[in-house]
Each structure stands twice: as C-alpha cells, then as structure tokens.
N, C-alpha and C positions, 0 to 999 in steps of 0.2 A: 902407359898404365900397366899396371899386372896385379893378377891374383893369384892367390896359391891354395889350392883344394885338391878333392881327391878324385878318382874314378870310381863311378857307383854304379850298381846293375849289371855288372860285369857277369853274377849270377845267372840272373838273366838271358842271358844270350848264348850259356853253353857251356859242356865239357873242352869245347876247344878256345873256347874266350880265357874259360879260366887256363888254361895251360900255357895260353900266347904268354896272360900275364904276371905267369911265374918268368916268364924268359924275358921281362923289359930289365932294365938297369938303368941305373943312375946316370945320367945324359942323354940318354936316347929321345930323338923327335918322335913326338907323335901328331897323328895329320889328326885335324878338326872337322867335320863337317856337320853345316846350319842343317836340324830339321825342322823349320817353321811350321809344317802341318801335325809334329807331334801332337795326340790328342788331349795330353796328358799335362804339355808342357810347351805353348808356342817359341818360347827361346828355347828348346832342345837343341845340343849339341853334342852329338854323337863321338866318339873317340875311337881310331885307327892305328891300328901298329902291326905291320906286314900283312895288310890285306883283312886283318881280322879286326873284329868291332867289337871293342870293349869295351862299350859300358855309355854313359854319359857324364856328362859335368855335372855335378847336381845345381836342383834349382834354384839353390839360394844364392849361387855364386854363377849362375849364366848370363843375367842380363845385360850387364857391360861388355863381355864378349862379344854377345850374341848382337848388340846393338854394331861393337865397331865391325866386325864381320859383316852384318847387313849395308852398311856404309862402304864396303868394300875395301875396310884395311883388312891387313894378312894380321893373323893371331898365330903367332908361336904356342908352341905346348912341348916342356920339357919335364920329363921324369928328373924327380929329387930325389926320389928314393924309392926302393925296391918293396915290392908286396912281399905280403909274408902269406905261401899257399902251400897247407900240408894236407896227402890223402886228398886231393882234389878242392879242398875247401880252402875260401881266400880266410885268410886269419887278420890279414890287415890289407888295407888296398894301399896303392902308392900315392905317395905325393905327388901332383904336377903342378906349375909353374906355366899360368898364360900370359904372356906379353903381348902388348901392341901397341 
C-alpha cells in the first residue's frame, strides 16, 4: 500500500526542525516512529531526518501506517519534494510518500 501526504507541526518542534527541513530533497529517506501514547492522536507518527524530528504525519492519513507499523511491517517514507522555507517560515511543507 502507500500514501502520499505531507509533514505537519514541523512548526512546532523548532527553529531547528524548521531549518533540518529546508535541507530534505527529493529522494531522501526518512525514519517513522509509532507514538501510540500521543495524547492528541493514538496513531501518532512522528517523522525523523538526521536525528531531527519533524513534525508528524497528519491525522487523516496515519491510520494505515500506523496499523501496518503496529503489525510489525517496515513503512518506507520518501520525500517527493522539497519545502518551500523562507526567513525561517515553512511556506509549503514537503510531500512524502509511505509505502508498505
């Protein structure tokens, strides 16, 4: 299966979240990890690229991940395309690409 959505809340987590995600590109892996205790959102899945945590998958597009993830399949996540962040501010978040 796969879906294709964006990374969101990336605000959220920082002057350095925002900066990692002026530096993604188009192909780059990015790691997934399940937060089932999120209080906000028990299919939370958080999003990783060089140690830094960007954001989340939004809610509307996590629960098939989030299911085969819990099932213990591996879920790919690839950048389509690049954000658009000027002056610190995301102007457009990037596309990613879950597989599994």
């Amino acid at each position: 299966m796969e879906v294709k959505t964006r990374i969101t809340s990336t605000k959220f987590k920082g002057p350095i979240a925002v900066e990692a995600l002026a530096e993604i590109e188009k192909g780059d892996r990015l790691m997934l990890r399940r937060d089932p205790s999120n209080r906000y959102d028990s299919n939370a899945i958080e999003v990783y690229w060089m140690g830094h945590n960007l954001g989340f998958i939004p809610k509307k597009d996590n629960p098939a991940p989030a299911a085969a993830m819990d099932a213990g399949k591996p879920v790919e996540c690839v950048c389509e395309n690049n954000a658009i962040v000027a002056n610190g501010r995301i102007e457009a978040e990037p596309i990613v690409v879950l597989s599994w």
